[in-house]
N, C-alpha and C positions, 0 to 999 in steps of 0.2 A: 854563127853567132848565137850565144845563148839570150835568150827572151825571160825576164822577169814573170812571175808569174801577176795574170791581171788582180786589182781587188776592184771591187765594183758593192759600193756602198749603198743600202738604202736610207731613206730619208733621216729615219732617226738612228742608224749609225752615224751616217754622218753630221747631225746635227749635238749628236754627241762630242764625237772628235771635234768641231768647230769651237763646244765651249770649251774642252779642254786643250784645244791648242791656246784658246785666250784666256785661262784662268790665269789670274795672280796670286793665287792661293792654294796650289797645285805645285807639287815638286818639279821643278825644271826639268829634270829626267821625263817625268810623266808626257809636260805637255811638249817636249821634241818627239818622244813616242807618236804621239797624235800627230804632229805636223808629219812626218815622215810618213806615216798609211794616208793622208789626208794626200799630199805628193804623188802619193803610188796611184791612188784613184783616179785622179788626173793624166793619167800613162805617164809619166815620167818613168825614167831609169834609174837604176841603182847610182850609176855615175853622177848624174844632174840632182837627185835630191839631194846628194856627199858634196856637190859642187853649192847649192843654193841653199844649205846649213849648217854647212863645215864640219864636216862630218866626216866619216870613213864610209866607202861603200858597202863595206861588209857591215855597216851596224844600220845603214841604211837596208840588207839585205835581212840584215837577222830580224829585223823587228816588222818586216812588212810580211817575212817566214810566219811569226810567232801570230802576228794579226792573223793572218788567214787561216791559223791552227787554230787561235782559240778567243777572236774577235776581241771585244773593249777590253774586258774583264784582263785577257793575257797580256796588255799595254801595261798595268797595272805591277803586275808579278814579275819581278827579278828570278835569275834561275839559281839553284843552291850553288854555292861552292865549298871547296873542299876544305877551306880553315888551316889555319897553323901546325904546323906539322907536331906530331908529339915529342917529350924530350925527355921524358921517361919509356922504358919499355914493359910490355905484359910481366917478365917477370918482377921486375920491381914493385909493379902496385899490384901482385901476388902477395908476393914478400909483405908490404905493408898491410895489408890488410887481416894476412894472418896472422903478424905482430899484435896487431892493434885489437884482434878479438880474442888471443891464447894467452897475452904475455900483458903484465899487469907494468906500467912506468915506473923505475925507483926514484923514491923519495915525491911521488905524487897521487893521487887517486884515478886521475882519469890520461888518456893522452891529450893533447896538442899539436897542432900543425909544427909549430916549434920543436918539440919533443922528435919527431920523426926526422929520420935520418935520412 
């Protein structure tokens, strides 16, 4: 059986996490961040913090990962993702862009988002 790995808080980490598990002016994301490393200090398990926050264990896993990699600060910081996928392709905004700088609009002076095709 795999074993969590420990966190082991000093005073003023954890009186850190203590207020942000109680702020009311703190995004809810944030302060279940905190209650969840706050859990882990305690020796709790992935399972029982998912069980006593309703939670998933893997996000109970991921954020007690992310505390020990880069303490309060990483509670804080969401990770990038990838975004909407494109729906134009490279040659297209090729194509517009050497329209829009070679080729003059008829019947106007400048282009427009309108104007392009």
């Amino acid at each position: 059986m795999r074993t969590a790995a420990r966190v082991e808080l000093n005073a003023e980490q954890r009186q850190a996490l203590e207020r942000l598990a109680r702020a009311r002016s703190e995004p809810a994301r944030i302060v279940e961040r905190a209650r969840i490393v706050l859990l882990a200090a305690e020796g709790l398990e992935y399972q029982q913090i998912a069980r006593r926050l309703a939670i998933t264990p893997e996000k109970a896993a991921r954020w007690r990962k992310r505390f020990l990699a880069g303490g309060i600060a990483a509670l804080r910081k969401d990770a990038p993702r990838p975004g909407r996928t494109r729906t134009i392709t490279e040659r297209q905004v090729r194509q517009v862009v050497e329209m829009t700088l070679h080729q003059k609009p008829v019947n106007a002076t400048h282009w427009s988002t309108r104007m392009i095709p």
